[in-house]
C-alpha positions in Angstrom: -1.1 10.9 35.5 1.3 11.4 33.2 0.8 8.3 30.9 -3.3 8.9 31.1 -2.8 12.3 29.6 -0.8 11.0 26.6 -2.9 8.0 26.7 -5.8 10.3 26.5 -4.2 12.7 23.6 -3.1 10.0 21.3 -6.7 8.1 21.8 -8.4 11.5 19.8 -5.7 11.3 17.8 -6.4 8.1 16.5 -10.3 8.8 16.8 -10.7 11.0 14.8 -8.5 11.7 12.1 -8.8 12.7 8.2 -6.1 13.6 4.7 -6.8 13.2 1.3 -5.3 10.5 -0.7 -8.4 9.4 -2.7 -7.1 6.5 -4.4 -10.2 4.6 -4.8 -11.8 8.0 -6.8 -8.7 8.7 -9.1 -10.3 5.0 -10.2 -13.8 5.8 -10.8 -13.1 7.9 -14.2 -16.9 8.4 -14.7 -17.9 10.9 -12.0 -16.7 14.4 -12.3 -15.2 14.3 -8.5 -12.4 12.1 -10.5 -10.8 15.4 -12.0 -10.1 16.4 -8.6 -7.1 14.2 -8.9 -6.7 14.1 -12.3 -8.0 17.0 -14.4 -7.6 15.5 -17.6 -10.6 13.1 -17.3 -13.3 13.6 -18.9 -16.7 12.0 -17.9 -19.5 10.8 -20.5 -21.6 14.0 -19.1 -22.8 17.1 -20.8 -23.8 18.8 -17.9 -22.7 18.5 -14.2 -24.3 20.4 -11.4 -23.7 19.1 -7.8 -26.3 19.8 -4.8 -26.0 22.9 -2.6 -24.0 19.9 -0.4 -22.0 18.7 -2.9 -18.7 15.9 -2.4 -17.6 15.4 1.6 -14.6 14.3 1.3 -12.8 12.5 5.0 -9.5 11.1 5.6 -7.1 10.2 8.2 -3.5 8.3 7.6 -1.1 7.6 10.3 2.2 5.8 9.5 2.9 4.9 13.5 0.5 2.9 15.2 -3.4 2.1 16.1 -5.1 2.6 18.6 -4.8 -1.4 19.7 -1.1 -0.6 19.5 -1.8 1.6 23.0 -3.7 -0.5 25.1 -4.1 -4.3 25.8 -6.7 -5.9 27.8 -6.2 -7.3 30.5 -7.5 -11.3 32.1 -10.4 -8.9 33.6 -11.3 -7.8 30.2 -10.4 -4.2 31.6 -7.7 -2.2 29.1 -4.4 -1.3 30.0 -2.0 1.4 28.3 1.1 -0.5 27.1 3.7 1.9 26.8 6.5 -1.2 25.7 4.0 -2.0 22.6 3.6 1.8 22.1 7.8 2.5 21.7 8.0 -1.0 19.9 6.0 -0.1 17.1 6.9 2.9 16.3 9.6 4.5 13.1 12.3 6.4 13.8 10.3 9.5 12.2 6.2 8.7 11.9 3.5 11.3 10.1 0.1 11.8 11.3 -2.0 13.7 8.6 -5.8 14.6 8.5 -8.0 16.1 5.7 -11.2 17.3 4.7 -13.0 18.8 1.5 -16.2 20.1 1.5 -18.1 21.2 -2.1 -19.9 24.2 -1.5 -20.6 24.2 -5.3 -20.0 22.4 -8.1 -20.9 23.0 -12.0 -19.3 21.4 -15.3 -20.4 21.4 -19.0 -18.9 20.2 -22.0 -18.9 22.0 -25.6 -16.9 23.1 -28.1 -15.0 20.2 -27.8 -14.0 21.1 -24.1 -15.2 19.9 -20.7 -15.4 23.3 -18.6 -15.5 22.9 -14.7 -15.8 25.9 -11.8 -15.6 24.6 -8.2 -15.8 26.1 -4.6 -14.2 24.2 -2.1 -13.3 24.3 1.8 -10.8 23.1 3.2 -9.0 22.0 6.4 -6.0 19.8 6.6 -3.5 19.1 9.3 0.3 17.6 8.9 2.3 16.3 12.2 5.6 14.8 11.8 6.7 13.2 15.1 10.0 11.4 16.0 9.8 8.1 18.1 12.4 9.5 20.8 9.4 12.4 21.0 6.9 9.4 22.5 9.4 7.5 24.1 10.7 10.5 26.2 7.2 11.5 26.6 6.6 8.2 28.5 9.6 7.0 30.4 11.3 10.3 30.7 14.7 11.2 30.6 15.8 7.9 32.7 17.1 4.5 31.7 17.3 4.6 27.9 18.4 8.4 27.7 21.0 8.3 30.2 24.2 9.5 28.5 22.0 10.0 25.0 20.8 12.8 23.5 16.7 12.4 23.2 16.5 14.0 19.7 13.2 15.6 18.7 14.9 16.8 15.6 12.1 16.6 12.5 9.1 16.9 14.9 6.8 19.3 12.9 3.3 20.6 12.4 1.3 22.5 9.8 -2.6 23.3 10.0 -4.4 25.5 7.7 -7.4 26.0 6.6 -8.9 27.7 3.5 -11.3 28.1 0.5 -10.2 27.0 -3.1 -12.3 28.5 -6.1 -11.3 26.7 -9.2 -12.0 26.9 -12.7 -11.0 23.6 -14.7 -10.6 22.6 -18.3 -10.0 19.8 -20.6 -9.8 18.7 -23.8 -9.1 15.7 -26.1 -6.3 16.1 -28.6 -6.5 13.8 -31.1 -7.6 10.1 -31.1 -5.3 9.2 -28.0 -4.2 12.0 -25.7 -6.1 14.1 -23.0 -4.9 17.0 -21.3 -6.6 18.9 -18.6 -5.1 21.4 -15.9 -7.3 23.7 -13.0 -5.9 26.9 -11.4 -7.3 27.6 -8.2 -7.7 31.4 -6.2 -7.0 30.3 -2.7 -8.9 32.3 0.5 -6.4 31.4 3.7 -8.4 31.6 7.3 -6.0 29.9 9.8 -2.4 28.5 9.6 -0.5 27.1 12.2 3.1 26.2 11.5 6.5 24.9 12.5 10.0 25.8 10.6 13.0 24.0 10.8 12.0 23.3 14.6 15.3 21.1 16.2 14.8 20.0 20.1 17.3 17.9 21.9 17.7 16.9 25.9 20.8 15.2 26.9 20.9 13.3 30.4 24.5 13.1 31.8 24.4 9.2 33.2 26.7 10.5 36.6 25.3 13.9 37.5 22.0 13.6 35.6 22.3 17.5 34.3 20.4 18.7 31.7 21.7 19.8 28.2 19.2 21.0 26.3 19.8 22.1 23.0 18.1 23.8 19.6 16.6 26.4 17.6 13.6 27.2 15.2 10.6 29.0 14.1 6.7 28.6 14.5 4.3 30.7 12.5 0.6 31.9 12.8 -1.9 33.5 11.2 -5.6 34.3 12.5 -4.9 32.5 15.6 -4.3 35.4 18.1 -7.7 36.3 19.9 -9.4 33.1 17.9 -10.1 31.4 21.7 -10.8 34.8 23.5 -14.9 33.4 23.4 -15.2 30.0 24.7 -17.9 29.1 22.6 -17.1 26.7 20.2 -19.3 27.9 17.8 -18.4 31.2 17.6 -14.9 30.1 17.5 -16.1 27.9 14.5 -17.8 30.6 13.2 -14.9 33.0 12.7 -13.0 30.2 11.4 -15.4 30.2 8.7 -15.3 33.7 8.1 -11.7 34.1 7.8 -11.6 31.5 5.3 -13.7 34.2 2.4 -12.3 37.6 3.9 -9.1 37.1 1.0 -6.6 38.5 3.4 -3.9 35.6 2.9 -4.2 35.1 -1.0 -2.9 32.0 -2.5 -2.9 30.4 -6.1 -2.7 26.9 -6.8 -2.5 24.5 -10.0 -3.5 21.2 -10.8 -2.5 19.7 -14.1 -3.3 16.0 -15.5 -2.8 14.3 -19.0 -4.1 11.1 -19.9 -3.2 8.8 -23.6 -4.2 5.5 -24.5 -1.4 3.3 -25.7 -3.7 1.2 -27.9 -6.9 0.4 -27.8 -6.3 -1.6 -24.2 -4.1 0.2 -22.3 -4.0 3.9 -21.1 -1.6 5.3 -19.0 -1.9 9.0 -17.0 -0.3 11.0 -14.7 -1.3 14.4 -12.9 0.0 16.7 -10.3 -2.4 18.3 -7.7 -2.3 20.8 -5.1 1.2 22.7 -6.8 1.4 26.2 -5.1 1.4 27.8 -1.9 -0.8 30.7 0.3 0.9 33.8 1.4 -0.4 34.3 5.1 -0.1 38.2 6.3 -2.9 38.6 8.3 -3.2 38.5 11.8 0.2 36.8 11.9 2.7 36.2 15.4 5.9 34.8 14.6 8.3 33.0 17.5 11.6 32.8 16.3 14.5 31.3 18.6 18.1 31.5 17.4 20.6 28.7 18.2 20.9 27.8 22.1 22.6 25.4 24.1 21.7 25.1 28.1 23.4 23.0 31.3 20.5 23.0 34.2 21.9 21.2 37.0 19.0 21.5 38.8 17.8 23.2 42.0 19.6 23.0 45.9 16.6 21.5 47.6 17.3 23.6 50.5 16.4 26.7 48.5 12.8 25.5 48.7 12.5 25.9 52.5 13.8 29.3 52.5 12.1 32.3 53.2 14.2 34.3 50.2 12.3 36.5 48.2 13.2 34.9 45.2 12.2 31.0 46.1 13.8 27.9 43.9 10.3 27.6 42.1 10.9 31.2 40.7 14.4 30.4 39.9 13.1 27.6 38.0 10.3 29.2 36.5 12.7 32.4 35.4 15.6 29.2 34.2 12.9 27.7 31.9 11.6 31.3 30.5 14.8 32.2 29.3 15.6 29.2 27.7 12.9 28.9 25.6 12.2 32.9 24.9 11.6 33.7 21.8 12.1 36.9 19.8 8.3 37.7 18.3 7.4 39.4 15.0 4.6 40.0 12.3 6.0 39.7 8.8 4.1 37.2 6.2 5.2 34.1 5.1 4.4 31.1 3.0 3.3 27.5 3.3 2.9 25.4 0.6 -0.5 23.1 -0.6 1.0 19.6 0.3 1.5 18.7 -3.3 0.7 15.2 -4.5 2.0 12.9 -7.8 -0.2 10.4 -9.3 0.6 7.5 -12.6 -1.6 4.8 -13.3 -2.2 2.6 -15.7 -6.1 1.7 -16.9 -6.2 -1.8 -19.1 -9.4 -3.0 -20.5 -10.5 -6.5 -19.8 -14.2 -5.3 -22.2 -16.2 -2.9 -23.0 -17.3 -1.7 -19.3 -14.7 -3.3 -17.3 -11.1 -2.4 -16.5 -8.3 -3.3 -14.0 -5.8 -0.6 -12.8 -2.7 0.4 -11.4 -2.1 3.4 -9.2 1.4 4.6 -7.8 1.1 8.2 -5.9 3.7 10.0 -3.7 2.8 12.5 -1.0 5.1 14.6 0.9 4.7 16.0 4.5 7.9 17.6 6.2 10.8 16.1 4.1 9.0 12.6 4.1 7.9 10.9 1.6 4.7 8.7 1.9 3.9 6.6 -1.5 1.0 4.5 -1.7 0.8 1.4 -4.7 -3.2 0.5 -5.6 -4.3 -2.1 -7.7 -8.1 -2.2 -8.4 -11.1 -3.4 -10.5 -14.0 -1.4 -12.3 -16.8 -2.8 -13.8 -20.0 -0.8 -14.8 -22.9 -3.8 -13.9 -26.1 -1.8 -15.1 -26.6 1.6 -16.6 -27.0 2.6 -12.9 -24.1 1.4 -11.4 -20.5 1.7 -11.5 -18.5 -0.2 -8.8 -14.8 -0.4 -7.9 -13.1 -2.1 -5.8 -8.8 -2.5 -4.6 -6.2 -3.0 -2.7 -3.7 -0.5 -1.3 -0.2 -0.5 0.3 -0.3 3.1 2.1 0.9 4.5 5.4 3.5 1.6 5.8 0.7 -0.7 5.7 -1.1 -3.4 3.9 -4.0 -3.4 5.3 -6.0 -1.3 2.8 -9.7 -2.6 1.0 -10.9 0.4 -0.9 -14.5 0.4 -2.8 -16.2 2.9 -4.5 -20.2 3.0 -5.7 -21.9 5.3 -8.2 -25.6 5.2 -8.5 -27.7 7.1 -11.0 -30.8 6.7 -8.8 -33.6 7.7 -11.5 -33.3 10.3 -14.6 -29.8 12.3 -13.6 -29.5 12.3 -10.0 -26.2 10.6 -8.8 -24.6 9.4 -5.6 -21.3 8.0 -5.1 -20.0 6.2 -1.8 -16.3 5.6 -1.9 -13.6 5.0 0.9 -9.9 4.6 0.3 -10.0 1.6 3.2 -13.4 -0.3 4.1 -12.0 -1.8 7.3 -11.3 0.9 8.7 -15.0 2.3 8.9 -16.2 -0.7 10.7 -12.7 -1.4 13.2 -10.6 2.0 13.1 -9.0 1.1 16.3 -6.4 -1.5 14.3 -6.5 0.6 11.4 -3.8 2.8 10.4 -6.2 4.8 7.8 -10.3 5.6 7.7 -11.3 7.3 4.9 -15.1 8.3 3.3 -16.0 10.2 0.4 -20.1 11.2 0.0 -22.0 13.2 -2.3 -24.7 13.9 -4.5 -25.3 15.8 -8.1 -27.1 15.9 -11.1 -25.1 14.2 -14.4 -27.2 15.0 -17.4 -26.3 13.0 -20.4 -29.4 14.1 -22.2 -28.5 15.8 -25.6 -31.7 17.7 -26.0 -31.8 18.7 -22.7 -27.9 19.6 -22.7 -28.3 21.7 -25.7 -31.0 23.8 -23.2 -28.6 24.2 -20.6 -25.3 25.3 -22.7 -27.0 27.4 -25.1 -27.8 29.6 -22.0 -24.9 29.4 -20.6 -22.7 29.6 -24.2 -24.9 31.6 -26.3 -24.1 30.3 -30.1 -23.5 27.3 -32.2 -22.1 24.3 -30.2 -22.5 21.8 -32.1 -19.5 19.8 -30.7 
């Protein structure tokens, strides 16, 4: 029963999963969605306005194993959990993360010389850090290859939030050769779930088999007390949603990009997204517990056939309580944005074709995850922009990224892009599954550009 239940919560793990890398897009320098990871770009638009549905933006990276990696079938074709291949594959310390971003709304114009952006975005993202004794003791227990070794569950770690970002972007060519762009962000926290310093260890004395259990740390949590009072999903959705505008955990956040062409072949950039953090004070419970180190030796079996008020299941219940009791408070804390580092290198092979280079570095929970892209993108028609790579990323190779852009007829846009194809159509042996949609209008138009600014930027704008 035991093994089904882990089987079962690793399968939705790996099922459904989503964080943002968006390797493929930082690629695709002609749609606006591109500033997202570099701010410094700026598209061959005059006016941008995405649909009330704008970019929907999905992905999931895990650095441990695949679904494949937990079961194997059997010479009845029937699948078995593998627990051996499961343990086998897995790092000393693996990350699990999962994103989404959802454009509520979406408008960018360029004059004056500058390309001016304003966003509103929602978003939901999820970091677990998980050590492989964590899994291991999980499935054997504390038998066999933890007898006289501590089972260390130092590192394991966890951090959900959810939010709003409202952004307002801007960038600007300086001179023949450099770009420079930046976007600060007003952050609206709903939910936060998170772990501090968290340290677990279980020690399994090979002669006696006592129990030392050993650790301390913190978890933190905002908007999460009373959230499952309702059963309904929706309603619990629905408040979700509604603590994500009420501004009661305010954040700020920063992105900044620059781009500069070498020569007339190369250009190199490099940006930093997602700097800054949310300051979480409402609706928070805090569970703090101090340093503690415990010996249970277990219970006389003969205590569970008495009649004593006080039975050896309560005894046990009461030993467990006290160890992990925790002293509880309400004061506001921080988390950070999960902040990512991009360089890349563009080199023109003609006039609407380039090959690129992409390192980018992402940190969740003291460890670092770089990824290393190399790609192709070649405008074919007027309509259609089209790149296509290859990615090392979440200690794995397996990676095929490709990204469309359509202009579909007059302005209307579309894009299709996803970090790694394969994993849309076989995500069981994929360590990553990513997909990024949208739609918008990119008006190029000069005539009908000059209509659209001169409302918005009343005066000459000749530029």
């Amino acid at each position: 029963m035991k093994n089904l239940t882990f089987l079962f919560c690793f399968s939705l793990l790996f099922q459904i999963g989503f964080s943002q890398r968006n390797l493929t897009l930082y690629n695709m320098r002609g749609l606006h969605q591109a500033t997202y990871v570099n701010p410094s770009f700026i598209p061959k638009v005059k006016v941008y306005v995405a649909l009330p549905i704008g970019m929907q933006n999905f992905y999931y990276g895990n650095t441990g194993i695949t679904f494949n990696d937990l079961v194997k079938k059997d010479d009845n074709g029937k699948y078995l959990f593998d627990s051996e291949s499961v343990v086998s594959k897995l790092k000393d310390k693996n990350t699990l993360s999962f994103e989404t971003q959802n454009e509520f709304f979406c408008v960018a114009v360029k004059a004056a010389g500058f390309y001016f952006s304003g966003s509103v975005v929602n978003r939901f993202k999820l970091d677990l850090t998980y050590p492989k004794d964590f899994v291991q003791f999980a499935l054997e227990g504390n038998g066999a290859n933890f007898l006289d070794k501590r089972a260390s569950f130092d590192g394991l770690a966890f951090n959900l939030s959810t939010y709003m970002e409202y952004g307002l972007g801007v960038a600007r060519k300086i001179g023949d050769k450099l770009s420079v762009g930046g976007r600060i962000k007003l952050l609206s926290g709903g939910t936060n779930f998170t772990t501090k310093d968290l340290s677990l260890g279980i020690y399994t004395d090979p002669n006696t088999f006592d129990l030392t259990i050993d650790g301390h740390g913190e978890i933190n949590t905002s908007g999460f007390d009373g959230l499952f009072k309702d059963s309904s999903i929706v309603k619990t959705a629905s408040d979700i949603l509604k603590n994500n505008f009420n501004f009661k955990n305010k954040g700020f956040g920063l992105d900044l990009g620059a781009s500069y062409d070498l020569n007339d072949f190369l250009t190199i950039t490099a940006s930093v997204i997602d700097i800054g953090s949310i300051n979480w004070k409402n609706n928070t419970k805090n569970y703090v517990k101090e340093d503690f180190n415990f010996k249970f030796r277990g219970v006389d079996f003969n205590e569970f056939l008495s009649d004593s008020s006080k039975s050896a299941t309560q005894i046990l219940k009461d030993t467990i309580t006290g160890i992990f009791k925790t002293n509880e408070n309400s004061d506001s804390y921080k988390t950070g944005l999960g902040t990512k580092y991009y360089f890349g290198a563009f080199y023109k092979l003609g006039e609407k074709m380039n090959i690129s280079l992409l390192f980018q570095d992402y940190k969740i929970s003291k460890t670092h995850l770089p990824a290393l892209t190399l790609g192709f993108n070649a405008a074919v028609k007027n309509w259609l922009t089209f790149n296509i790579n290859y990615t090392y990323a979440n200690k794995s190779w397996s990676n095929l990224g490709l990204g469309l852009s359509i202009k579909a007829g007059g302005p209307f846009q579309t894009y299709l892009i996803t970090d790694n194809i394969l994993g849309l159509f076989s995500r069981n042996s994929q360590k990553s599954f990513h997909i990024c949609v949208g739609m918008a209008f990119a008006i190029k138009d000069k005539k009908v550009t000059k209509k659209v600014v001169d409302a918005i930027l009343p005066g000459d704008q000749t530029k």
